[in-house]
C-alpha positions as CSV (number, residue, x, y, z in Angstrom):
1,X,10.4,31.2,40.4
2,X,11.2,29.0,43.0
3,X,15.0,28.1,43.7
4,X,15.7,24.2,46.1
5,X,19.6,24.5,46.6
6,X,21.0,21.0,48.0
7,X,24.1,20.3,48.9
8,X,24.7,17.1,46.7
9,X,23.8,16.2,43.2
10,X,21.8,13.0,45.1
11,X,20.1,15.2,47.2
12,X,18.9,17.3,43.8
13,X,17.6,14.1,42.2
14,X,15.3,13.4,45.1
15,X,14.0,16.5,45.9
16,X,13.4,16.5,42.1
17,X,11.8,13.3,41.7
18,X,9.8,14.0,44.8
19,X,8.3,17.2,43.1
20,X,7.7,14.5,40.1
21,X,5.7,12.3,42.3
22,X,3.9,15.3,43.8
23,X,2.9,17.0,40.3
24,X,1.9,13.7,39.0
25,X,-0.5,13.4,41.7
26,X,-2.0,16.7,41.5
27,X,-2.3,16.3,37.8
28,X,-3.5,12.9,37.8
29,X,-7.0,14.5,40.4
30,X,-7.4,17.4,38.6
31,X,-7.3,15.9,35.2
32,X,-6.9,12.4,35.0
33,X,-3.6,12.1,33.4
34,X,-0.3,13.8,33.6
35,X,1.5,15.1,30.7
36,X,5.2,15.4,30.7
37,X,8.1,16.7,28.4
38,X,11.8,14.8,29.3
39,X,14.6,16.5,28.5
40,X,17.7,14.8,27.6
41,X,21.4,14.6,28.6
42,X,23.4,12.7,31.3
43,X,22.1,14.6,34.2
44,X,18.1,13.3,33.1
45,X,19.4,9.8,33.5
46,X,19.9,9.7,37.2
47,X,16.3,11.6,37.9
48,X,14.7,8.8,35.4
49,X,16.8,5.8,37.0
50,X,16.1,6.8,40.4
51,X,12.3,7.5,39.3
52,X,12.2,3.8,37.5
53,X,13.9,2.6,40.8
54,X,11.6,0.3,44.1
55,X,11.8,3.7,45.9
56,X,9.7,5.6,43.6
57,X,8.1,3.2,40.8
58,X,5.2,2.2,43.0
59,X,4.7,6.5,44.0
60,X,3.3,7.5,40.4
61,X,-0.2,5.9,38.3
62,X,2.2,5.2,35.2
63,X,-0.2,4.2,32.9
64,X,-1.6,7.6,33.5
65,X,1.3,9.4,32.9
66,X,2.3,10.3,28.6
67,X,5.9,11.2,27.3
68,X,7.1,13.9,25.1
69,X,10.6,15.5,24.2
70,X,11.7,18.7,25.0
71,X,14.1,18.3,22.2
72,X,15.9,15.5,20.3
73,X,18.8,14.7,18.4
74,X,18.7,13.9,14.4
75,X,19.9,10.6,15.0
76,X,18.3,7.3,14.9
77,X,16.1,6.3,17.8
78,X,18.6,3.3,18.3
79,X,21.6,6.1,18.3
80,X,23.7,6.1,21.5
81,X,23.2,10.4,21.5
82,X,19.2,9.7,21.2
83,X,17.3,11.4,23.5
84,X,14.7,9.1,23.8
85,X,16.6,6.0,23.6
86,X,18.2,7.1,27.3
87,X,14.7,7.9,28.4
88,X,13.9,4.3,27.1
89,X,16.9,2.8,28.9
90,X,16.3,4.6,31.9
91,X,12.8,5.1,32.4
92,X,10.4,3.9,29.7
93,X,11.4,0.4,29.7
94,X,11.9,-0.2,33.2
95,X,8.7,0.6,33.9
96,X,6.7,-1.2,31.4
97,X,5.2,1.8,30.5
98,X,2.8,1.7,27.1
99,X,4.0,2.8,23.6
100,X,0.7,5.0,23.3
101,X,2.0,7.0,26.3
102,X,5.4,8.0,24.5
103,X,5.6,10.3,21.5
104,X,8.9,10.5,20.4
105,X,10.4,12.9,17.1
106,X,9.8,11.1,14.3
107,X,13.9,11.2,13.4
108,X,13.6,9.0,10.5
109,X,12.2,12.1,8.4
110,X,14.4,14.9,7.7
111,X,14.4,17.7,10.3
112,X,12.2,20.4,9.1
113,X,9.5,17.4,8.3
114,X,10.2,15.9,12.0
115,X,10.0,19.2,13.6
116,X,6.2,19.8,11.5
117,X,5.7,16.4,12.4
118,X,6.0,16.4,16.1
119,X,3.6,19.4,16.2
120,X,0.8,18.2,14.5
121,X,1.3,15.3,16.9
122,X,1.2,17.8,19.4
123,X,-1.6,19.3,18.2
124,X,-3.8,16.2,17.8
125,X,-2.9,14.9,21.7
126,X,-4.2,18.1,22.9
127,X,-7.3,18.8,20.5
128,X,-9.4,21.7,21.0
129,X,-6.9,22.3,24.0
130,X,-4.1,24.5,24.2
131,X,-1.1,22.8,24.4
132,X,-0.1,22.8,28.0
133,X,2.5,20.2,29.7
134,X,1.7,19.3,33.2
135,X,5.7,19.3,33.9
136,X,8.4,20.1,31.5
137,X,12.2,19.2,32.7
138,X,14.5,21.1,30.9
139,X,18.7,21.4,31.8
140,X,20.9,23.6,31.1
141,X,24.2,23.4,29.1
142,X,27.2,25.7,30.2
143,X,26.8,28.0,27.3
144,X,23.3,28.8,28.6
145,X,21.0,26.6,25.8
146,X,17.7,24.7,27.6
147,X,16.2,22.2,25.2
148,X,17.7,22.4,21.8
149,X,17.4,26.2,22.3
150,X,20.8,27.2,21.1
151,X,22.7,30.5,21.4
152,X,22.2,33.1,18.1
153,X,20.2,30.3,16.4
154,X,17.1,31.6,14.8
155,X,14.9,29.3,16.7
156,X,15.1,31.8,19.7
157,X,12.6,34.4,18.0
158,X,10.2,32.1,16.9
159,X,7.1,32.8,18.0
160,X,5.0,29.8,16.5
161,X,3.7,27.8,19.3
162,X,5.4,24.2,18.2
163,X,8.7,22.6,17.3
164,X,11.2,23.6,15.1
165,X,14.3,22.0,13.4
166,X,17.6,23.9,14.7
167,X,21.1,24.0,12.6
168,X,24.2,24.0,14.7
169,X,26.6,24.8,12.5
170,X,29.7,24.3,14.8
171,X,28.4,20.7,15.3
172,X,27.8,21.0,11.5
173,X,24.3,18.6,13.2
174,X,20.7,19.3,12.9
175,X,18.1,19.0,16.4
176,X,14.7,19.6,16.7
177,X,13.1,21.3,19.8
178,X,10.0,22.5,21.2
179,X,9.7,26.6,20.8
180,X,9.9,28.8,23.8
181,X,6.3,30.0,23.3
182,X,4.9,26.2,24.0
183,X,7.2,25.5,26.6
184,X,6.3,28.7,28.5
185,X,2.2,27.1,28.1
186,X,3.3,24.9,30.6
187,X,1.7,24.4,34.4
188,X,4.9,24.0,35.6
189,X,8.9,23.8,34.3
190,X,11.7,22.2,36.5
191,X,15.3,22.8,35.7
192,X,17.6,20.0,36.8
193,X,21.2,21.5,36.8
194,X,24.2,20.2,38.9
195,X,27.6,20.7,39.1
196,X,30.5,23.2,39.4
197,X,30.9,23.5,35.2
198,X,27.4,24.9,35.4
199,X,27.8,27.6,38.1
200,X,28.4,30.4,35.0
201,X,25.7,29.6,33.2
202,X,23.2,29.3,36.3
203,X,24.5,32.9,37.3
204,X,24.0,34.1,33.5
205,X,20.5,33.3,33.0
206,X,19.0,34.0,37.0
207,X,21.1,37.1,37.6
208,X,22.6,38.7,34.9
209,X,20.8,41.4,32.4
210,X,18.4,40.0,29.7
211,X,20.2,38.8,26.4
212,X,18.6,35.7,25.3
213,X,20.4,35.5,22.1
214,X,23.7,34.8,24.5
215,X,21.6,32.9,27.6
216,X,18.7,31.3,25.7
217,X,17.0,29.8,29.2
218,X,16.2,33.4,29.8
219,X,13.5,33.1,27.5
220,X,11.4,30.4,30.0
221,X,9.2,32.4,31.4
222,X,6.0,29.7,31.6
223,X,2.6,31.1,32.8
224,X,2.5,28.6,35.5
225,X,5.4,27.6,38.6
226,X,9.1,27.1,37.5
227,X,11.6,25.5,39.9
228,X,15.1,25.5,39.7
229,X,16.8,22.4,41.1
230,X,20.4,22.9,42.0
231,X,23.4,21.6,44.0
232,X,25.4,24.3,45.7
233,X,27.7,23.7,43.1
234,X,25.9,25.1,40.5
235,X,24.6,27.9,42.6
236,X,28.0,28.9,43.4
237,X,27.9,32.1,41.5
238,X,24.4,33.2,42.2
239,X,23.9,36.5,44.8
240,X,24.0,35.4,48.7
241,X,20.3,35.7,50.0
């Protein structure tokens, strides 16, 4: 694990979105495409904006590069809370980038269906494969969820390599999400997490004792490189090196 500490939220989102550029790259030689999972939120928007921007668009081989969802909300693609209408917004459009390189949830099913759904897609991208993102972002909310990986949901001892509909019942809302067994396939995981709310959390899932029914990010643990990439805000809480 790999911590890059700046001292402002801009400074996070490039260092961030130079990594991108960098892991796109070494993707793109080694295997001729890149394959990455965008998380949601407001925090993503910035990264994806300044990505979409004339200081990085020209940087990556989009037409090389193909979208999937850490998680999504069970709202209509159109929805303002949709996951991949941000990423549309923000990124997707912008760049012109091809409808056969994005795989969104299928939201217009019902959640167990989507979640089923979006693995066989998963499944038939990767073929013989294993399922292995180049780069998955993930954030982190301030109770300690990544993804739609929610505390004491059931979700978090599933051990099926896929995605899986999640029931919040305080929310009284249905999500789907990628499991922590395929997001820990991946090459490589970047946390984006900024911001003084999120100190807690940050010192919760880095530092404190293992409980990942109360800090579910404790469960990422991928086989390949994860990076943490935080203001010194977030990192507030964390032990002085």
């Amino acid at each position: 694990m790999e911590l890059h500490i700046n001292p402002t939220a801009e400074q996070v989102l490039t260092d961030l979105a130079d990594y991108f550029v960098a892991q796109a790259g070494r993707a793109i030689a080694a295997r001729g495409r890149f394959v990455v999972a965008l998380s949601g939120g407001n925090s993503p928007r910035k990264l994806y904006e300044l990505l979409a921007s004339p200081a990085y668009r020209e940087k990556v081989a989009w037409p090389q590069v193909f979208f999937f969802f850490g998680d999504e909300r069970n709202v209509p693609a159109t929805d303002a809370e949709s996951n991949y209408r941000m990423a549309n917004e923000a990124l997707l459009e912008p760049l012109g980038i091809a409808a056969a390189q994005v795989f969104a949830v299928d939201t217009t099913l019902p959640p167990a269906a989507a979640a089923a759904a979006y693995t066989r897609t998963i499944q038939h991208f990767f073929g013989a494969e294993e399922a292995c993102f180049d780069l998955i972002l993930l954030g982190l909310g301030d109770n300690s969820h990544t993804a739609s990986l929610f505390p004491h949901t059931p979700v978090l001892h599933d051990a099926s390599v896929g995605a899986r509909e999640v029931f919040l019942a305080d929310k009284n809302v249905f999500r789907i999400t990628l499991t922590a067994p395929l997001l820990n396939q991946a090459r490589a995981v970047a946390f984006l997490v900024y911001g003084e709310d999120k100190a807690a959390a940050v010192r919760h899932v880095l530092h404190d004792a293992r409980d990942v029914d109360e800090f579910p990010a404790q469960l990422i643990a991928p086989a390949g490189e994860t990076h943490w990439f935080l203001d010194q805000a977030a990192a507030a809480l964390l032990p002085k090196l």
